[in-house]
C-alpha positions in Angstrom: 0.0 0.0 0.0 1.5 3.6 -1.2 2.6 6.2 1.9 1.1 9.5 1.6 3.3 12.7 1.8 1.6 16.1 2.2 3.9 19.1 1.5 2.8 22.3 3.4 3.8 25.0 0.8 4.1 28.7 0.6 5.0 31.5 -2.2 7.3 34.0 0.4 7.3 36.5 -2.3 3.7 37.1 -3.3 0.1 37.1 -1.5 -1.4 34.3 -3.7 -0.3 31.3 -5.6 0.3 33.3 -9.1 3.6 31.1 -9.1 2.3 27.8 -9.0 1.0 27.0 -12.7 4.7 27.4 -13.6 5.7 24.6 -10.8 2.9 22.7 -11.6 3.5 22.6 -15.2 7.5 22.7 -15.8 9.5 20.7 -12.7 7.1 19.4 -10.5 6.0 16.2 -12.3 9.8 15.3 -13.6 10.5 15.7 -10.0 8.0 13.4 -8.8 8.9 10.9 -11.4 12.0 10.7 -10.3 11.4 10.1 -7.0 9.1 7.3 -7.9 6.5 9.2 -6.7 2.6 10.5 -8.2 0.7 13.8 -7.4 -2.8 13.0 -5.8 -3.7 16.4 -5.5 -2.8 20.6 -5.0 -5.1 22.0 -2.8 -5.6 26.2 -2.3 -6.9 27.9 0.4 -10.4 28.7 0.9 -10.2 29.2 4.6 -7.4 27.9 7.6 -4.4 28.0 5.0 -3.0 31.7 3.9 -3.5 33.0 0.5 -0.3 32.3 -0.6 -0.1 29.0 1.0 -1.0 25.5 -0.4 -1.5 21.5 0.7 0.8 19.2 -2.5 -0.2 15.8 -1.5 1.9 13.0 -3.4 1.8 9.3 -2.8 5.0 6.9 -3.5 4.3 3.2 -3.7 6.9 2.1 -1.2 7.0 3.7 2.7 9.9 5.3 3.4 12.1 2.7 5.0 15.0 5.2 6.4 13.3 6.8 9.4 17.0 8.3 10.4 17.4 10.5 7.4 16.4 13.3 5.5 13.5 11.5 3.4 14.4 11.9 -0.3 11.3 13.0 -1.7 10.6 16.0 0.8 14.2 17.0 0.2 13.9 16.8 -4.2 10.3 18.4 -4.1 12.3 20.9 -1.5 15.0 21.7 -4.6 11.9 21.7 -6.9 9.8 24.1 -4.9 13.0 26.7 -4.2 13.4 26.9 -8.0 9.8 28.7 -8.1 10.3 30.9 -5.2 8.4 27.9 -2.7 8.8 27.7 0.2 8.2 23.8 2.3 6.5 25.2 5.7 6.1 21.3 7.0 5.9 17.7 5.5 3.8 15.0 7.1 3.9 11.5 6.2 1.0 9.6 5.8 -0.1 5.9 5.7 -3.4 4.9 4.5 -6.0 3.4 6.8 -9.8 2.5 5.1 -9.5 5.2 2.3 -8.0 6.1 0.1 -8.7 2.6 -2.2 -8.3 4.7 -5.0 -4.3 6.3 -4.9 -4.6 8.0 -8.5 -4.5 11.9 -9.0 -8.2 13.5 -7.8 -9.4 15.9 -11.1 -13.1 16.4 -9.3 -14.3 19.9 -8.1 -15.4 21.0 -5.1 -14.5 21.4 -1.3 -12.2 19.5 0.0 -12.0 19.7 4.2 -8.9 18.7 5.8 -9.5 17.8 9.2 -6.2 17.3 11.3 -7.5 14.8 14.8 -5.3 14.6 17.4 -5.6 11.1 18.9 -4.2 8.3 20.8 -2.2 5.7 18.6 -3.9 3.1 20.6 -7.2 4.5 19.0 -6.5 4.8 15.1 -7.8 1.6 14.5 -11.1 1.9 16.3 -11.7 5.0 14.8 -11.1 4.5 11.5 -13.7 1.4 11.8 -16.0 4.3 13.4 -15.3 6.2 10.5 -15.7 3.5 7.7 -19.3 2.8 9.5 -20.5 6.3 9.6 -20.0 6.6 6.3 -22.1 4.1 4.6 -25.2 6.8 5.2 -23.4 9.7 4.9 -21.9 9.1 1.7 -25.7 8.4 0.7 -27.3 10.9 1.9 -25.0 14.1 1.1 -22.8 14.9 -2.3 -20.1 14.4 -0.7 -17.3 12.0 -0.9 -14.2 10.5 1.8 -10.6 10.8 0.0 -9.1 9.6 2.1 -8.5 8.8 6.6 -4.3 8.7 7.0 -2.5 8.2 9.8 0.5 10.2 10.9 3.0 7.8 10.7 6.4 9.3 13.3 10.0 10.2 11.7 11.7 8.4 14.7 12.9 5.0 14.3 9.9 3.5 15.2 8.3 4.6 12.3 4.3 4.3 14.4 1.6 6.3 14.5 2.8 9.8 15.9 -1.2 10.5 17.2 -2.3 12.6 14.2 -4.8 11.2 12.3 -5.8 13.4 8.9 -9.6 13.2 7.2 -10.0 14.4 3.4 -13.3 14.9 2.4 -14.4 16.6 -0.5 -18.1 17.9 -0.2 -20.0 19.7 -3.9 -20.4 22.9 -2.0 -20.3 24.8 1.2 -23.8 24.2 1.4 -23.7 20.4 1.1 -21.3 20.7 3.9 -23.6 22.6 6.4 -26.3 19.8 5.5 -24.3 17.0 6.7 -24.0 18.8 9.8 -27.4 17.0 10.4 -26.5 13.2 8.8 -28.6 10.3 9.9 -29.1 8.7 13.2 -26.5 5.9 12.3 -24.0 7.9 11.3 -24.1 10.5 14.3 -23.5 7.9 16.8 -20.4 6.5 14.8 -19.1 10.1 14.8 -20.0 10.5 18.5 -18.2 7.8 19.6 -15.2 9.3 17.2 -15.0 12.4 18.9 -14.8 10.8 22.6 -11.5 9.5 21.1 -10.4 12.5 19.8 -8.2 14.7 21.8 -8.9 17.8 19.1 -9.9 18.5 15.6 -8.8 21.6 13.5 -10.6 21.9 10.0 -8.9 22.9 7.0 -11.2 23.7 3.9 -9.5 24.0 0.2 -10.3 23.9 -3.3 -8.4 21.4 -5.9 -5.9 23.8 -8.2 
């Protein structure tokens, strides 16, 4: 199963992302290639993320083995972004848990809402079985769809669960998102029972560039 990376990105220079086709275009996917790595997505701030600030989220198919070292694809899509003026704010790595099933690039519109959990590690595994539950009516009942429920995996030897979990969900609209606010019976007690294990939760909400 592929490791997520999610690159936390910023243009220093400018107050938007005016840079970014360029990157996006040009050096980015060589980059990736050579890293034996694939783009899943580039998500822009709509609100929790500056203007000039930006979520790359790649997947390689192969976890990074080498927990004591620089990891090689942060530090090549580092070159990459200084070339553009980028700067890389923060990397987390990621390892699937229910979702994502699907691993290629996301091309869909809409809203896509980060939300970060802090957790115990002892608890990813009940939640995401929570999570995978609630979803079976929520996914019916809304336009909305789950990318993908990671879990932040440590940069220590150990290589575990570092007690971050990450939710991507992409939702048509904002108003699709305020409706599932009020999701079926089922659901809400699978997400009630989530949030007792949930130390915090900090929403991030984007659009796909």
């Amino acid at each position: 199963m592929p490791e997520y990376l999610l690159c936390h990105l910023k243009d220093p220079d400018y107050p938007d992302l005016r840079r970014l086709t360029a990157l996006r275009e040009h050096d980015l996917p060589s980059t990736l290639a050579n890293a034996n790595a694939g783009l899943y997505g580039i998500f822009g701030a709509l609100f929790g993320l500056a203007t000039n600030e930006c979520y790359l989220l790649v997947t390689r198919m192969q976890a990074y083995a080498d927990n004591n070292a620089n990891d090689p694809v942060a530090a090549s899509i580092k070159v990459c972004l200084a070339k553009h003026g980028f700067t890389l704010l923060e990397s987390y790595r990621l390892a699937p848990t229910v979702r994502p099933i699907d691993h290629s690039q996301r091309f869909t519109e809409g809203l896509y809402v980060f939300r970060w959990f802090k957790v115990s590690p002892s608890d990813v595994a009940e939640i995401a079985e929570l999570s995978a539950n609630a979803w079976v009516t929520f996914e019916r009942d809304f336009a909305t769809e789950i990318q993908g429920l990671f879990a932040g995996v440590s940069n220590k030897a150990s290589g575990q669960n570092d007690g971050n979990m990450l939710l991507l969900t992409r939702y048509e609209d904002f108003s699709v998102w305020e409706d599932s606010r009020k999701s079926a019976p089922e659901a809400r007690d699978n997400f009630r029972r989530r949030h007792a294990l949930t130390r915090s939760a900090l929403p991030v909400a984007t659009r796909l560039i």
